[in-house]
Residue frames relative to the residue before (quaternion, step in Angstrom):
aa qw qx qy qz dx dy dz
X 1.0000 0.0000 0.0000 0.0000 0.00 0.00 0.00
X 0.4671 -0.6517 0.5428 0.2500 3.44 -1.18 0.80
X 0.4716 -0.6998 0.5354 -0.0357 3.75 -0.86 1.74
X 0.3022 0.7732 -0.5560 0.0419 3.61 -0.81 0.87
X 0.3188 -0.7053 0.5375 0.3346 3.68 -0.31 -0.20
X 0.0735 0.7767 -0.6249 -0.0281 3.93 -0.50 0.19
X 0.4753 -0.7486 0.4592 0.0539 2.98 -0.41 2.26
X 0.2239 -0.7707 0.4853 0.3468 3.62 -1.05 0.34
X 0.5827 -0.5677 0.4879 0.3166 3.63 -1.43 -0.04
X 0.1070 -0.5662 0.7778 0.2510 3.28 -2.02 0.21
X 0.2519 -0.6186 0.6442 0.3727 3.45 -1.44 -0.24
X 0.3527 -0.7420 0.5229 0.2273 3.93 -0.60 1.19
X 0.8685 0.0269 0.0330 0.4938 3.32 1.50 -0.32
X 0.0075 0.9318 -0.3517 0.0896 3.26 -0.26 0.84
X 0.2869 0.7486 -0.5924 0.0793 3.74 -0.11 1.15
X 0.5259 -0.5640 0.6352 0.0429 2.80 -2.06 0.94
X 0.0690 -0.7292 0.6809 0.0009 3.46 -1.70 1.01
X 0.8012 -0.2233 0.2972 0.4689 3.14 -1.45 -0.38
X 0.7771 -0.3448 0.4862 0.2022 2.98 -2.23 0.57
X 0.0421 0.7819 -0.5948 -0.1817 3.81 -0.01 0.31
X 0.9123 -0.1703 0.2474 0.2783 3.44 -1.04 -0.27
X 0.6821 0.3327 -0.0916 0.6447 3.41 0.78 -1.58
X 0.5756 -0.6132 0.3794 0.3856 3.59 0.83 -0.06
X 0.5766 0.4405 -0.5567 0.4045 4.00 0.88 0.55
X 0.6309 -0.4771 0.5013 0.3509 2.83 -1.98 -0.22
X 0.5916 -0.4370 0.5618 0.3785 3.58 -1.42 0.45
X 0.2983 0.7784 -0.5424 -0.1045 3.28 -0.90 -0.02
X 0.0085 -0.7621 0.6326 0.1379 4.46 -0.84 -0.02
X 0.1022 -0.7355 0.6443 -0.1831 3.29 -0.84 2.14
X 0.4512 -0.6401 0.6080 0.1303 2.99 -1.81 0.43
X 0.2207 0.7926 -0.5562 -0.1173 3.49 0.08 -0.16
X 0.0852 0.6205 -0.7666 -0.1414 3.83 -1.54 0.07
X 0.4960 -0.5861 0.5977 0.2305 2.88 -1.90 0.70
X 0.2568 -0.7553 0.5923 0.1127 3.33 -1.40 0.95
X 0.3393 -0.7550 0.4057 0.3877 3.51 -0.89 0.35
X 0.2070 0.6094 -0.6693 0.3711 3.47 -0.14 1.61
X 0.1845 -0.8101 0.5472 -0.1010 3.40 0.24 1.48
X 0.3292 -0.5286 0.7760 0.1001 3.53 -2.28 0.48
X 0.0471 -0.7403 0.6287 0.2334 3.66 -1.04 -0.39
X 0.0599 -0.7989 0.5982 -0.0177 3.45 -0.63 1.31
X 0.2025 -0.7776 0.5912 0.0688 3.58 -0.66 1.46
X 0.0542 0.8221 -0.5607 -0.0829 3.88 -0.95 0.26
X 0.2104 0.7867 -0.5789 0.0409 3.07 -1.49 0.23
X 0.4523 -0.6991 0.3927 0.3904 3.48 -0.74 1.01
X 0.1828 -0.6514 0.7198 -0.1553 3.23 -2.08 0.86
X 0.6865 -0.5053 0.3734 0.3660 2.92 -1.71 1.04
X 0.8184 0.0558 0.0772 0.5667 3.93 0.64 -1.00
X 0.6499 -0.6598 0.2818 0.2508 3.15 -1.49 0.81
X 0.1116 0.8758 -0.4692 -0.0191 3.48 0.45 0.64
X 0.0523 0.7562 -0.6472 -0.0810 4.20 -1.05 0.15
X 0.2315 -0.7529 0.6153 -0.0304 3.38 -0.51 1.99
X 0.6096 0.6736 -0.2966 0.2944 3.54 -0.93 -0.12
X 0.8140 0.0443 0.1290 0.5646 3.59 1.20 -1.41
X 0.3041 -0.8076 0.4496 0.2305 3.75 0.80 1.31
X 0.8247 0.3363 -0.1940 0.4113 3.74 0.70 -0.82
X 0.2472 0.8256 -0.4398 0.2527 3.43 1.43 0.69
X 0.0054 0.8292 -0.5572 -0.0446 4.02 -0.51 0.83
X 0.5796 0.6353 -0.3344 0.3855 3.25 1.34 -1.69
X 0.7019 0.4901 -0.3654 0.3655 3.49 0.61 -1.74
X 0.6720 0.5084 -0.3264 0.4282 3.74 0.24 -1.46
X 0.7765 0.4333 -0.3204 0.3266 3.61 0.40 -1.28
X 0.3719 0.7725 -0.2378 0.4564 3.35 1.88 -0.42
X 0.6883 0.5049 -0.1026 0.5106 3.55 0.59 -1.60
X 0.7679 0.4829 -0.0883 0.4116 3.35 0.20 -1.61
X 0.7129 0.3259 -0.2277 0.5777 3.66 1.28 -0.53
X 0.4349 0.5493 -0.4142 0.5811 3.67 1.87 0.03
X 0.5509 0.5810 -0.3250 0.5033 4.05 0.73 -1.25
X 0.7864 0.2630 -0.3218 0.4570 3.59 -0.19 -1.33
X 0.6975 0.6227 -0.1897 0.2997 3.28 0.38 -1.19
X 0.6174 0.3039 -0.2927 0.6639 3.65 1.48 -0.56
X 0.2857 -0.8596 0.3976 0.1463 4.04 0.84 -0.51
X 0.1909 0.7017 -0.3561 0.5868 2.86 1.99 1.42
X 0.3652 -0.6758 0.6054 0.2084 3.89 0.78 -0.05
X 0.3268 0.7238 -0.5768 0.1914 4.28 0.91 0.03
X 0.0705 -0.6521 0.7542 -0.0305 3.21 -1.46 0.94
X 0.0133 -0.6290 0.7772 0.0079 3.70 -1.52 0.87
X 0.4743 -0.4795 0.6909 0.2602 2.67 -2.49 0.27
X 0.1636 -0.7172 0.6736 0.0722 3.80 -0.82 0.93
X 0.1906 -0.7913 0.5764 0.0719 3.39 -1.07 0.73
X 0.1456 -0.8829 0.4464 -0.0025 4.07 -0.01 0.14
X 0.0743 0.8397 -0.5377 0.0167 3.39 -0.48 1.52
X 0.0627 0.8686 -0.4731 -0.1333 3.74 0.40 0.98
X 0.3222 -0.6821 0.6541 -0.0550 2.95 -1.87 1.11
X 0.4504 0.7656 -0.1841 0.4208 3.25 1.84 -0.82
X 0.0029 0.7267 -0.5991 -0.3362 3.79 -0.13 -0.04
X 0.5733 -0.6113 0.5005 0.2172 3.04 -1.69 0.98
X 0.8957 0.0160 -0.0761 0.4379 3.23 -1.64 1.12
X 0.1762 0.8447 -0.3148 0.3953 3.44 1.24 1.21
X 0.4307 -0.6370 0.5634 0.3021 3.33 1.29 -0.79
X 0.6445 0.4283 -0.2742 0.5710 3.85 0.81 -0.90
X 0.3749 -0.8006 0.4577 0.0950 4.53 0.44 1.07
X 0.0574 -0.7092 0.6812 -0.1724 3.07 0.69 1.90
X 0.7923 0.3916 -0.3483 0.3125 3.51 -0.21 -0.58
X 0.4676 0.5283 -0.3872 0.5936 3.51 1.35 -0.82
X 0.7819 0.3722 -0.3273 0.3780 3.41 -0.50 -0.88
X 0.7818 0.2351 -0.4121 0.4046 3.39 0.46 -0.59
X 0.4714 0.6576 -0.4446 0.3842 3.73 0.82 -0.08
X 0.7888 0.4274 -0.1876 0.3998 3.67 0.94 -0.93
X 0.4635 0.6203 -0.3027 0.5558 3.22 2.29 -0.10
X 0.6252 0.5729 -0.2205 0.4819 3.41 1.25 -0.71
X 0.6437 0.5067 -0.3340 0.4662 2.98 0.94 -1.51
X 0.7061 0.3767 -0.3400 0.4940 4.30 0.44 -1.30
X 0.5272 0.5887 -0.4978 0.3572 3.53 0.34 -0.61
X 0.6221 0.5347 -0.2174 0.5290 3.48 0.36 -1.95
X 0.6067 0.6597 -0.3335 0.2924 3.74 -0.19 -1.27
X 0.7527 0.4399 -0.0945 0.4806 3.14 0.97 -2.00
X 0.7834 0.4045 -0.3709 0.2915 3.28 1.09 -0.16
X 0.4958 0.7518 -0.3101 0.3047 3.05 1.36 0.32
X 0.6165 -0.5439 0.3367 0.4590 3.77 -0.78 0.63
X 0.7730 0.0065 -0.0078 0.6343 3.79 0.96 -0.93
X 0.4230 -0.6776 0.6016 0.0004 3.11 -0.09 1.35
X 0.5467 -0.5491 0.5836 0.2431 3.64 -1.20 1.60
X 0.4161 -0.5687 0.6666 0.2429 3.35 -1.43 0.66
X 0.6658 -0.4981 0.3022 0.4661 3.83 -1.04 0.84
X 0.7453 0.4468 -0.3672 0.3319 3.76 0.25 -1.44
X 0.4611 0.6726 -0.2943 0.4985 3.58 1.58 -0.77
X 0.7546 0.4472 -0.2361 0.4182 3.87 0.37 -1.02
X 0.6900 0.5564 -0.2528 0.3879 2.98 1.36 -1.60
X 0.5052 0.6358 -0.2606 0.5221 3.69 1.89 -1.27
X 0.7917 0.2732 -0.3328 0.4334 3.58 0.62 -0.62
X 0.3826 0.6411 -0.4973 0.4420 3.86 1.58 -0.38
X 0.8038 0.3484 -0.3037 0.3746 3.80 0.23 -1.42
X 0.3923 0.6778 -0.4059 0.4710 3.67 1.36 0.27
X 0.6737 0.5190 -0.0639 0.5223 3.31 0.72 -0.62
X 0.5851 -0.4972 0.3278 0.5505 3.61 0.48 -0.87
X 0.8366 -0.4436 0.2108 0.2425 3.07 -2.03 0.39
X 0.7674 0.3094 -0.1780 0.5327 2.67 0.96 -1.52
X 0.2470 0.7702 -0.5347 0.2448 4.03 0.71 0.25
X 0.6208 0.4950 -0.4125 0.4466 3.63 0.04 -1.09
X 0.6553 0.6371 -0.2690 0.3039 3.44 0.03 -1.61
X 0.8008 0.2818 -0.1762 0.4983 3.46 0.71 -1.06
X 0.4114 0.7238 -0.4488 0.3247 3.68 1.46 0.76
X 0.8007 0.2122 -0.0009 0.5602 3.18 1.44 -1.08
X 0.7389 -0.4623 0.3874 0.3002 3.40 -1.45 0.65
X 0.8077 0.3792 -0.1705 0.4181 3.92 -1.01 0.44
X 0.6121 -0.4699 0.5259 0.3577 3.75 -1.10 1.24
X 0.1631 0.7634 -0.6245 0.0271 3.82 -1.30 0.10
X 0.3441 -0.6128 0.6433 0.3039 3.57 -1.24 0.88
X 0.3891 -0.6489 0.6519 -0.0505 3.22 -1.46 1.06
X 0.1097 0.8058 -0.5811 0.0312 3.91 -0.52 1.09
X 0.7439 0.4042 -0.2866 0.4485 3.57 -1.39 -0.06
X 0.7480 -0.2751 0.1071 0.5944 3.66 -0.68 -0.56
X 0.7386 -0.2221 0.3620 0.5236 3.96 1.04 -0.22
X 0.7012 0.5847 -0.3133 0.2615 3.17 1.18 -0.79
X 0.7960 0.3994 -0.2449 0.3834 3.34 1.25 -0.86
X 0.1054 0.9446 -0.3038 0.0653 3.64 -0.40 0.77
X 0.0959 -0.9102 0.4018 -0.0287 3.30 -0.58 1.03
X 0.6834 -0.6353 0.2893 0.2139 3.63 -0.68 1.33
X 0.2201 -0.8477 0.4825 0.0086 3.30 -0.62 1.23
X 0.0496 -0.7865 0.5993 0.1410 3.36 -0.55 0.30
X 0.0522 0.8049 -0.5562 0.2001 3.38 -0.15 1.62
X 0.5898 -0.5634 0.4404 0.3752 3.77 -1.21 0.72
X 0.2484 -0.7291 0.6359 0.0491 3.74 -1.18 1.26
X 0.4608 0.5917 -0.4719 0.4635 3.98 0.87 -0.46
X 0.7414 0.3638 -0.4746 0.3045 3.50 -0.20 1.65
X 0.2718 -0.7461 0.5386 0.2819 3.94 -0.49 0.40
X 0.4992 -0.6318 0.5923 -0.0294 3.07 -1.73 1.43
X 0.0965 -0.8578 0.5046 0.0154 3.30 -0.40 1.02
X 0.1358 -0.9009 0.3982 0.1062 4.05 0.04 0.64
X 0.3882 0.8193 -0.4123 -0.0893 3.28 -0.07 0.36
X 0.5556 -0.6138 0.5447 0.1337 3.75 -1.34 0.87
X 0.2051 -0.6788 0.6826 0.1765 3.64 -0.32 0.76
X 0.6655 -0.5948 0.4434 0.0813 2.65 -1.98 1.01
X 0.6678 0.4000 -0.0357 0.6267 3.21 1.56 -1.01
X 0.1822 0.8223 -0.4621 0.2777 3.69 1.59 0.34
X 0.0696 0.7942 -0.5968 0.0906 3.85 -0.74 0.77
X 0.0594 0.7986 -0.5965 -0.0551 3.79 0.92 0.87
X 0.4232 -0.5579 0.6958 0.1594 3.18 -1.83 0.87
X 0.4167 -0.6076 0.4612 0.4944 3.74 -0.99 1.11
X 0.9059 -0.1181 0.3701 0.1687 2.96 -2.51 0.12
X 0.8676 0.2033 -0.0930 0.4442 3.45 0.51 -1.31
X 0.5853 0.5995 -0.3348 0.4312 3.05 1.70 0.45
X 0.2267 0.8246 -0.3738 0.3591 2.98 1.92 -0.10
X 0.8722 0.3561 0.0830 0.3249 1.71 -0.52 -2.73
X 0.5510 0.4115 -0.4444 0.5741 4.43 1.12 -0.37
X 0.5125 0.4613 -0.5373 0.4856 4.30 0.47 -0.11
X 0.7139 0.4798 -0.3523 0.3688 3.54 0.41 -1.53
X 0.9062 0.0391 -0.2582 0.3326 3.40 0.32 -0.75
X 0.2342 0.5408 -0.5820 0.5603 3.59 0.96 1.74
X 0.7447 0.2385 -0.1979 0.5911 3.87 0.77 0.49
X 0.4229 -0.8095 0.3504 0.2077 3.46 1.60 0.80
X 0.0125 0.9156 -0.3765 0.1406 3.92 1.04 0.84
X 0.7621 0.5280 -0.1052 0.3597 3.02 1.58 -0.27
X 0.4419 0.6866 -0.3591 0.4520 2.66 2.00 -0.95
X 0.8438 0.1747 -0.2258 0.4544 3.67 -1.72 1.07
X 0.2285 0.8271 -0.4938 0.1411 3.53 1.04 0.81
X 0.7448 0.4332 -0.2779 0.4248 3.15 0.76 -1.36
X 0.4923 0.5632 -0.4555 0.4827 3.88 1.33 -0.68
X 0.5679 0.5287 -0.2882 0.5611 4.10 0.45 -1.26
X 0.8528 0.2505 -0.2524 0.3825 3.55 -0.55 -0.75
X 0.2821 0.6406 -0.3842 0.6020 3.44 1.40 0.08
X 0.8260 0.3561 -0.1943 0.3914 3.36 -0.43 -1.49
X 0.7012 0.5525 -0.2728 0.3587 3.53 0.97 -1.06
X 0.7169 0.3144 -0.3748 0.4966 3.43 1.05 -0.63
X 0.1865 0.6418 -0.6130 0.4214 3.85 1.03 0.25
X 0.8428 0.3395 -0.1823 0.3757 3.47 -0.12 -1.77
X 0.5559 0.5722 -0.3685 0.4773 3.20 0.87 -0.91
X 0.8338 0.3120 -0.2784 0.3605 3.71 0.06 -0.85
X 0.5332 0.6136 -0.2848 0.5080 3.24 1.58 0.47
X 0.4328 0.7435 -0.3764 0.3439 3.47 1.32 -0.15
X 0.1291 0.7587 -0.6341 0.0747 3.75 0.06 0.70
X 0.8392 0.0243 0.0035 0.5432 4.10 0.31 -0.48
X 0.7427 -0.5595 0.1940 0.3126 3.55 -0.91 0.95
X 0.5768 0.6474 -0.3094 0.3905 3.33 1.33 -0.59
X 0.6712 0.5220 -0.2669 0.4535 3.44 1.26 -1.06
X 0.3934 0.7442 -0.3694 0.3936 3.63 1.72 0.22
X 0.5334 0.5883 -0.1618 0.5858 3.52 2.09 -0.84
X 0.6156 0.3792 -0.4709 0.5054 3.86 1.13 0.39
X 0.5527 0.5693 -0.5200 0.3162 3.78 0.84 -0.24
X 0.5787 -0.5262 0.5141 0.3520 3.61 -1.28 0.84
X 0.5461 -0.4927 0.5830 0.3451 3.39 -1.56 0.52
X 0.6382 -0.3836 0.5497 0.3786 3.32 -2.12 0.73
X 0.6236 -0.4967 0.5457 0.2582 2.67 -2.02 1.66
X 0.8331 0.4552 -0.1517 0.2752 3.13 -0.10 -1.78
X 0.5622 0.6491 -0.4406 0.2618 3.63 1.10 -0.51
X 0.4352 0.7217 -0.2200 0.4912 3.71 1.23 -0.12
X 0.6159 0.3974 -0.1598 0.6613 3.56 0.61 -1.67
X 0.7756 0.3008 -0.2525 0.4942 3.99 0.13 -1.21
X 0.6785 -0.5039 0.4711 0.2525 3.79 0.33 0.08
X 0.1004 0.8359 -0.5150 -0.1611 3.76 0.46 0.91
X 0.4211 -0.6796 0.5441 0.2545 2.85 -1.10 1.01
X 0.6537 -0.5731 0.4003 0.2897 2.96 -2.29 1.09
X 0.3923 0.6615 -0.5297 0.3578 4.04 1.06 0.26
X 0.5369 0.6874 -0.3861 0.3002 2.97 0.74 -0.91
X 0.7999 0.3601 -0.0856 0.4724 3.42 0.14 -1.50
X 0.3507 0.7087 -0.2808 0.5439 3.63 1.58 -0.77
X 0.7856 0.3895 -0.2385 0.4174 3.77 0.34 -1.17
X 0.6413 0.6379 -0.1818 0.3856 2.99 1.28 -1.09
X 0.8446 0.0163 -0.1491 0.5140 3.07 0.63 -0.93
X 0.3719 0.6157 -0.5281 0.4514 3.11 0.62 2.12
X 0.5491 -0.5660 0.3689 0.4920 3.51 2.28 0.07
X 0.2899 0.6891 -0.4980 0.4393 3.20 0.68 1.26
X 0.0143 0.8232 -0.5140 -0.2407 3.71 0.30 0.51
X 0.8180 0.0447 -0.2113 0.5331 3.84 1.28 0.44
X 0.0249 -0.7201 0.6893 -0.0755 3.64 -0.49 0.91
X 0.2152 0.6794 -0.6933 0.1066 3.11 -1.92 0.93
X 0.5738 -0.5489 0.4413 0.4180 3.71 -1.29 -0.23
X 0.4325 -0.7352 0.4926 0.1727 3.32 -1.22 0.62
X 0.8557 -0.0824 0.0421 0.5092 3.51 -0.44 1.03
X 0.7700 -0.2033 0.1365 0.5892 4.01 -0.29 -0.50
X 0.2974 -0.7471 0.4731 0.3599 4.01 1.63 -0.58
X 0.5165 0.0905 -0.7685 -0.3666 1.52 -2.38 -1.04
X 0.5743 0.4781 -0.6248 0.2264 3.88 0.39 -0.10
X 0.3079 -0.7334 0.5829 0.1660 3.31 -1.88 0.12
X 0.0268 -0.7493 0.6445 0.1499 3.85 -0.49 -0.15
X 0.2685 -0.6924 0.6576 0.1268 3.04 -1.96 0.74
X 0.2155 -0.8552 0.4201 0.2138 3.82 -0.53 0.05
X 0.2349 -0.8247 0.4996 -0.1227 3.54 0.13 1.34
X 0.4919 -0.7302 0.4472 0.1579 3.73 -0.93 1.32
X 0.7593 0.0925 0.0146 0.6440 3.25 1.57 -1.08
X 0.5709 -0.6670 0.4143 0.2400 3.29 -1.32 1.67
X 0.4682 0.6689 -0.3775 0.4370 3.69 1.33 -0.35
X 0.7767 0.2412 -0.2111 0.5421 3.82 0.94 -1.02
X 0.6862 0.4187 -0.4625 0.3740 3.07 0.55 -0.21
X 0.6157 0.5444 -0.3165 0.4738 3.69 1.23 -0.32
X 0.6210 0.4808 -0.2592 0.5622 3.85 1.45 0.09
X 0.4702 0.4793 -0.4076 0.6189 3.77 1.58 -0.46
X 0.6026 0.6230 -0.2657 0.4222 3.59 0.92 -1.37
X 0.5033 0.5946 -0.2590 0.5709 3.89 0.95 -0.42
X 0.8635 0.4284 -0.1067 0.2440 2.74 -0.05 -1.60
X 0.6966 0.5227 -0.1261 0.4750 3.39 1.64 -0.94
X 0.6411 0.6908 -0.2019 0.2664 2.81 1.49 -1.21
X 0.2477 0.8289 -0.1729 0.4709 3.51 1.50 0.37
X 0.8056 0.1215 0.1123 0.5689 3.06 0.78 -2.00
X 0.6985 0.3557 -0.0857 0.6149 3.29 1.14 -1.17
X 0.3662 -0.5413 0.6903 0.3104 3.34 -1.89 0.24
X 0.0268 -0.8100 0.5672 -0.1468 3.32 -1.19 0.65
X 0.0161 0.7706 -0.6370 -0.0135 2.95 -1.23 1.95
X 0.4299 -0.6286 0.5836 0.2819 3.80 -1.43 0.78
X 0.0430 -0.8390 0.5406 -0.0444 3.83 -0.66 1.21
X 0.1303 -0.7171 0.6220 0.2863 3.44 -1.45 -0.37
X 0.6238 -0.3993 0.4222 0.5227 3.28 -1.26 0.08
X 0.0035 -0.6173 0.7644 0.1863 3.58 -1.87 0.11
X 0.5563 -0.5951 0.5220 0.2528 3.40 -1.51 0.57
């Protein structure tokens, strides 16, 4: 079987807008991949099978919209090793769905052309594309549109997962967020954010991006602040949460905040990966 790792994500940043049309939300994220990894094995097969994770949709629904979509009838055997915590905010499933998706890809007689893969990634889910290619990226519209960043990686990434963690699904979030009107002054906000964003010259300046829309609507948790004033020079929630991450110049503090939490919270010490 072909062997990959599929790296999870934070979002360094993360606002929300209005309701568009098709029914998502605007939205303009950061994401980098961290190295808190999945292992997704493939290989074609008589039928579509994914062993490894009993509650696995993303991956299968992934495959199957690769199958129609290349019109080859392919079927593989997917294997899953998760390390990811589930429903975390931190896109175990994205990530490993879009590992699947290139993996699969390569085995085909004509292999989708990239914009083709990426068309069937955003089929699948938002954050899918993203985890097709190499490099942090700001993410616009529903997630779909997205463009490579070249941002400073010389810092360690601390994650932690309360113990006592109760995430509300996704779409409850986002109906809290806009029952508390979260959106209102988006385009004035997102304005401001790539200001900062295009200022970003050394990790610290990662501490001018605005806190996650959604942490609010989802209940920020008291880690948050916890990180902070353990020497975090930026800490927030990832995506919909409940995990959080703090971001720490030296693996020494962040690996002593790491101590310190470790009590209440699960907790992993990361670095960026490209």
């Amino acid at each position: 079987m072909n062997r990959v790792p599929a790296a999870a994500k934070i979002n360094l940043a993360l606002l929300v807008g209005p309701v568009r049309p098709d029914g998502l939300h605007e939205v303009v994220t950061v994401m980098q991949r961290i190295d808190l990894c999945d292992s997704v094995m493939l290989d074609r097969a008589p039928t579509l099978v994914v062993d490894g994770y009993r509650k696995d949709t993303l991956v299968r629904s992934a495959l199957a919209k690769l199958s129609a979509a290349a019109g080859d009838g392919g079927t593989w055997r997917v294997r899953l090793e998760k390390r990811i915590p589930l429903a975390a905010g931190l896109g175990g499933g994205s990530a490993d769905a879009g590992a699947a998706l290139d993996l699969a890809n390569r085995t085909l007689s004509t292999p989708l052309a990239d914009d083709e893969l990426v068309g069937v990634a955003a089929e699948v889910g938002a954050d899918v594309p993203f985890f097709l290619t190499p490099g942090p990226k700001l993410a616009e519209g529903a997630g779909e549109r997205l463009r490579t960043l070249e941002l400073p990686q010389d810092y360690w990434v601390l994650i932690a997962l309360s113990r006592f963690a109760r995430k509300s699904s996704t779409a409850d979030i986002y109906k809290r967020f806009d029952h508390m009107k979260g959106a209102q002054e988006f385009e004035r906000r997102r304005e401001a954010f790539l200001e900062a964003l295009a200022a970003v010259r050394r990790p610290r300046d990662f501490a001018a991006f605005p806190p996650n829309d959604l942490a609010a609507a989802g209940a920020r948790p008291r880690l948050v602040d916890e990180l902070l004033e353990r020497g975090a020079f930026r800490a927030d929630v990832s995506g919909a949460g409940p995990a959080v991450y703090g971001l720490f110049h030296h693996r020494a503090d962040a690996a002593w905040a790491a101590r310190r939490l470790r009590a209440r919270a699960r907790v992993w010490l990361v670095a960026p990966v490209w």
